[in-house]
N, C-alpha and C positions, 0 to 999 in steps of 0.2 A: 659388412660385419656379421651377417646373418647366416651367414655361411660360416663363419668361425663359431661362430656361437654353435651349431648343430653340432659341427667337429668337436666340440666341448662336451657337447652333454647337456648343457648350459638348458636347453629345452626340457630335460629329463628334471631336473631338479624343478623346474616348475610346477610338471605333474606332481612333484613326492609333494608340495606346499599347497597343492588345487586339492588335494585329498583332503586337508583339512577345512577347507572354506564350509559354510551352509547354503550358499546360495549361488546361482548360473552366477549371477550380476560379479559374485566375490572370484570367482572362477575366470570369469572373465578379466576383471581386473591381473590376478594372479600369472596367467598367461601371457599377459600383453606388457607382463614390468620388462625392462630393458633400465640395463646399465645408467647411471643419470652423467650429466656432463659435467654437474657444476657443485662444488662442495658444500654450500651451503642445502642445497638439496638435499643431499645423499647424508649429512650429517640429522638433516631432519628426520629421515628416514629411515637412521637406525635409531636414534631415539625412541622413535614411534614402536619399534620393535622390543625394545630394552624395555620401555614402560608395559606393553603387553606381556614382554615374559613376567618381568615382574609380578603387574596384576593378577597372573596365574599362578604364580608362586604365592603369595600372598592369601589372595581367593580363587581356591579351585573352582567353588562353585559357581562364583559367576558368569549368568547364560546372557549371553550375546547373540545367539543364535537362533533362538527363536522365534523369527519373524519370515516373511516371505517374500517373495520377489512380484510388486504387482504392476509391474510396468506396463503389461498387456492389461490387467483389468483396467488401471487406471484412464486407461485410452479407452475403451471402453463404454467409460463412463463418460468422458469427456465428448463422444462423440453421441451419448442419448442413448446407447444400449445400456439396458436393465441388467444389473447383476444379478447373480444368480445369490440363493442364499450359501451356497457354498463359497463363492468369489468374496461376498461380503463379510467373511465370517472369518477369510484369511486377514482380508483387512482389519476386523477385529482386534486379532490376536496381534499383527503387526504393529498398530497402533499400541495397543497395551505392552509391548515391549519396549516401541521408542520412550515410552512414560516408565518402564523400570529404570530403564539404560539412563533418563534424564536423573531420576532421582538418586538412583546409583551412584554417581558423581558430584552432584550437591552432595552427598551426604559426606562424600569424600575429598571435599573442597581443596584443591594444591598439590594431594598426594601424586594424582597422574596427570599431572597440567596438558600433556599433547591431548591425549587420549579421552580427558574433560574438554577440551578445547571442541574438540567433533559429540560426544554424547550431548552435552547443554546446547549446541548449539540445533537440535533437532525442535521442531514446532510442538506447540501446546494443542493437542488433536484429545484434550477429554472430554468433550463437549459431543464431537463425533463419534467416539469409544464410545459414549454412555448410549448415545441414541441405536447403536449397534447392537449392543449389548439388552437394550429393553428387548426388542425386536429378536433376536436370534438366543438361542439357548447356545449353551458351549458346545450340543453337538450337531448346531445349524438347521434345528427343528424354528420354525416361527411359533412364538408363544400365543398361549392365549389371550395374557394381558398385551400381547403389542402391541392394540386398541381396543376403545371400547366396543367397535361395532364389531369386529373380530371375534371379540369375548362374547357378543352377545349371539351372533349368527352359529358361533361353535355349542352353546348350549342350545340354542334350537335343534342344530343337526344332531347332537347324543340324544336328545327328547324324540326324533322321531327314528330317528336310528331302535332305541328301545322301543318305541310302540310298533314297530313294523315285526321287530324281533319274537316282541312277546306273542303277537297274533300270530307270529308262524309256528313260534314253540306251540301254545293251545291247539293249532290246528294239524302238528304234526303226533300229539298226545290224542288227539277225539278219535274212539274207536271207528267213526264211517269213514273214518280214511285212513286209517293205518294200512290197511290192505291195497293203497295204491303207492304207496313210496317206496322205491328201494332201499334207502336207507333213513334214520331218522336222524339227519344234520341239516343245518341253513347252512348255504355257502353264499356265495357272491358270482355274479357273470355280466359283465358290462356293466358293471359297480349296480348291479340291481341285488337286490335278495333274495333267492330262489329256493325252493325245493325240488329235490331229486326223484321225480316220477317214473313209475313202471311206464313204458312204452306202451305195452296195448292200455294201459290207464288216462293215458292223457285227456281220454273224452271227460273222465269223469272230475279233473280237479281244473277247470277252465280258467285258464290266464294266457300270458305270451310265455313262447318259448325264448329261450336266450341261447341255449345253448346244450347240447347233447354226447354222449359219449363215446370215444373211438369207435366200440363199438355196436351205438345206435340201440343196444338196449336201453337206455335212462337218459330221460329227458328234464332240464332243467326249467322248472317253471314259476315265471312269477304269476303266483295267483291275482286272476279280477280283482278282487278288495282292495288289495294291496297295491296297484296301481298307481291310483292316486297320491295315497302315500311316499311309495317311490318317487314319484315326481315333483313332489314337495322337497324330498331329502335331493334330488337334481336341482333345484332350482336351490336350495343352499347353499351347496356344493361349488353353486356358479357363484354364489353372491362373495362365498368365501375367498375362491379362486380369484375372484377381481378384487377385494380388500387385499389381500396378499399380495398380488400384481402392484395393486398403489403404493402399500409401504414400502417396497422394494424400489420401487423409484422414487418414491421421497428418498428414499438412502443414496441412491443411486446420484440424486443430484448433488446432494450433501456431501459423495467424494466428489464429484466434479467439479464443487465451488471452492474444494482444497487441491485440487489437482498440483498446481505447482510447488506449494509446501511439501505435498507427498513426494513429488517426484524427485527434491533434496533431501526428504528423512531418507529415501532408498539409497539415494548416493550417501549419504553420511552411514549407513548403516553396512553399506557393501565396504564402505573403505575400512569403519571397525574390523568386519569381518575379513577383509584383507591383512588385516595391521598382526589381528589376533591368531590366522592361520601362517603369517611368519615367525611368532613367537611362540604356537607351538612347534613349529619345523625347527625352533631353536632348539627346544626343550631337547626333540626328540633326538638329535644327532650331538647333542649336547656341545653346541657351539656358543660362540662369545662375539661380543662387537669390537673389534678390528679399529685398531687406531687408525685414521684416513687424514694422511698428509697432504696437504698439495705440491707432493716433487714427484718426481717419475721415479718411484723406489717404492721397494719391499723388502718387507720380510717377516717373513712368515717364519712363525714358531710350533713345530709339533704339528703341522697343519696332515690334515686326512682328508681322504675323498670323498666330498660329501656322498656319492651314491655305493661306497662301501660298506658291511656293517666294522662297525667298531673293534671287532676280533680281527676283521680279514683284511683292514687298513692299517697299511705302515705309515707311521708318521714320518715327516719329511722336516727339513728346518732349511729356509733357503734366503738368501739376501740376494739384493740386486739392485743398481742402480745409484752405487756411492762411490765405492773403493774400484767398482768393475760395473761395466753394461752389458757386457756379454756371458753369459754361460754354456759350457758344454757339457751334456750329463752322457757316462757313456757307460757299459756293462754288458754283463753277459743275454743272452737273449731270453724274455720272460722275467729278466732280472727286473722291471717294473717302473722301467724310462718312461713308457709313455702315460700309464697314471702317474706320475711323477708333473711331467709337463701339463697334464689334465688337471691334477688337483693346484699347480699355480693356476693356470688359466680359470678357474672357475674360481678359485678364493679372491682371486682379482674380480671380476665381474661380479658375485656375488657380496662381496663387500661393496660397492660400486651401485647395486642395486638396493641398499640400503637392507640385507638381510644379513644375518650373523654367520659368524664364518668357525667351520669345524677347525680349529687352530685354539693353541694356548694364549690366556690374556697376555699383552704386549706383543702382541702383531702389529704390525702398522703394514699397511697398506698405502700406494700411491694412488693421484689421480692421472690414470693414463686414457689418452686419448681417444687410445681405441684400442681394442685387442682383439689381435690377426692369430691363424693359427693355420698350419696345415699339418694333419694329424691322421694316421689311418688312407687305405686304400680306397683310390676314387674313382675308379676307373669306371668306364663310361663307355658302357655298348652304342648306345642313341646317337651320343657326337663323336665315337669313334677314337676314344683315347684310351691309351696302354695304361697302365699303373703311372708308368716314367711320363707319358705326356701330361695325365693328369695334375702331376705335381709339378710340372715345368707352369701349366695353364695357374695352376692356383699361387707357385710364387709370384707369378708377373704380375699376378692382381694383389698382392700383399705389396710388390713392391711401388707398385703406384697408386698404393694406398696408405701406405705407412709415412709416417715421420719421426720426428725425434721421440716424440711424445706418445710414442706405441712401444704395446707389449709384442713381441712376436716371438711364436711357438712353431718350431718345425721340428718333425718331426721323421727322423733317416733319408737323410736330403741325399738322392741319387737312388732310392729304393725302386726296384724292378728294371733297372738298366741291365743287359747282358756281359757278366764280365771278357766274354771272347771279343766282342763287339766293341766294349769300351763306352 
């Protein structure tokens, strides 16, 4: 059937609905839908759709969307590597959206029952939000207060950060040395704080050099004094650097003793985001849910190709499957047969897949078994087949695949045969 389905298009209309998802995970989901077999299914499944257009229609601004996909961090964590504060900070924000999305729904108890049915049933992660949230600012800076020895190590380092600064401003202000600096700025070089000395001067302002200029005229030096200093604001720097390191795996554990709750809000959250990029794909082709019988029939009212726009699609209105099981459509060339048989074939599978279908309300649509289709020029350099053999290769496999309970679409049966030849 997969092969029918490309001869459809059937793939194409997945990409126009993967456009609107927010995430790999929804995208994935998107790609991977296929036709369902059984109606109780497929009936759930437009629903799901119906209630999202709806809620759109309703509340445009409700954001669904932002959260992130953290399957890889959350392994990650599970496996003892440290987040980073950026990885953590997605989870943050993802966590605080399962808690909009939960309350979202309480607040709107019955109105979207499917679609509450998956936001409430997501985990109570404010406990881990909060402790996120001390720890990281919204732009994933770690704060001062994220602890107290943090807070207190970070006031030391501004205390000697300024006393290093001040002695280099005074010393770069005292007239016995203005005459050796290139210019009068502190910069930084191997996070030390230097001044920018004349090169024949360097005997006279004695410290380490760090670092000097392309071209070798000015030399960057921390002065003797200041040494010590500096090594002070290093040995901070380190104390800080391993606070920072600990919080970060204290958090780091904290997803990992939620690992499995998380890894169901992600799924519960990619299916929203699946639900809600079918109901906007409704919106946008301005389609409806399709009555879905269980008999091998349709019919299709005003129906259009879903990957036409609106101007450039003729509507069609077509039955099949009560009075007659067979149809022949037939016309002049370009006359628009084969999107004809394209847009059944896809209003079928795409109702079937439990997505809204570009047609007037009172369609109904059957549950067919399967839907076979040979459609377009197949011809095939690699194995050797003409246009004609190709469509001989692809009836034989529709017809020992098909039964009663198939749609089948063909499409100029005998195209590319020679008519001198026969």
């Amino acid at each position: 059937m997969e092969r029918s389905l490309l001869r459809l298009e059937y793939n194409k209309v997945l990409e126009k609905i993967a456009s609107f998802v927010a995430s790999q995970l929804g995208r994935e989901k998107v790609l991977s839908l296929r036709p369902y077999p059984d109606l109780a299914t497929i009936l759930k499944e437009q629903a799901q759709t119906t209630e999202g257009k709806e809620l759109r229609r309703k509340e445009p601004g409700a954001d669904f969307q932002s959260w992130f996909d953290l399957r890889e961090e959350i392994v990650k964590a599970t496996r003892g590597v440290t987040l980073t504060p950026a990885e953590l900070l997605l989870i943050g924000k993802t966590l605080a959206t399962c808690r909009q999305i939960k309350i979202f729904f309480v607040k709107r108890k019955g109105q979207y029952p499917l679609l509450e049915q998956q936001g409430t049933s997501l985990g109570d992660f404010t406990a881990l939000e909060r402790k996120i949230t001390a720890v990281l600012s919204p732009s994933g800076e770690i704060m001062d207060q994220a602890s107290p020895e943090l807070a207190k190590i970070r006031r030391q380092l501004v205390n000697v950060k300024q006393q290093i600064k001040e002695r280099l401003e005074r010393m770069l202000r005292a007239p016995a040395y203005l005459k050796y600096f290139q210019d009068l700025i502190i910069t930084v070089r191997d996070e030390r704080y230097v001044v920018p000395v004349k090169q024949e001067c360097r005997h006279q302002v004695p410290g380490i050099i760090h670092d000097q200029s392309a071209s070798g005229a000015t030399l960057y030096i921390e002065p003797m004094e200041l040494i010590e200093p500096g090594n002070e604001m290093r040995r901070l720097q380190a104390r800080e650097a391993k606070e920072i390191n600990r919080l970060l795996y204290v958090l780091t554990q904290a997803v990992a003793e939620r690992q499995a709750e998380l890894n169901q809000a992600i799924t519960i959250l990619s299916q929203l985001d699946f639900i809600m990029a079918k109901a906007i794909y409704s919106q946008t082709i301005n389609a409806f849910a399709p009555e879905i019988i269980p008999e091998y029939y349709l019919d299709i009212k005003q129906g259009r190709h879903p990957l036409l726009s609106s101007k450039k699609a003729v509507p069609i209105s077509v039955k099949l499957g009560q009075e007659y099981d067979t149809l022949i459509i037939t016309g002049p060339n370009a006359g628009g047969k084969t999107v004809a048989l394209k847009t059944i074939g896809l209003t079928v599978l795409m109702a079937q897949a439990g997505l809204h279908v570009p047609a007037e309300e009172g369609t109904k649509i059957g549950l067919f078994e399967t839907v076979l289709a040979d459609i377009g020029d197949e011809q095939s350099i690699e194995q050797s087949l003409s246009t004609f053999s190709a469509h001989l290769f692809n009836l034989k496999e529709i017809l020992n695949r098909s039964n009663s309970g198939s749609l089948v679409l063909l499409d100029e049966l005998g195209m590319g045969t020679d008519p001198v030849e026969g």
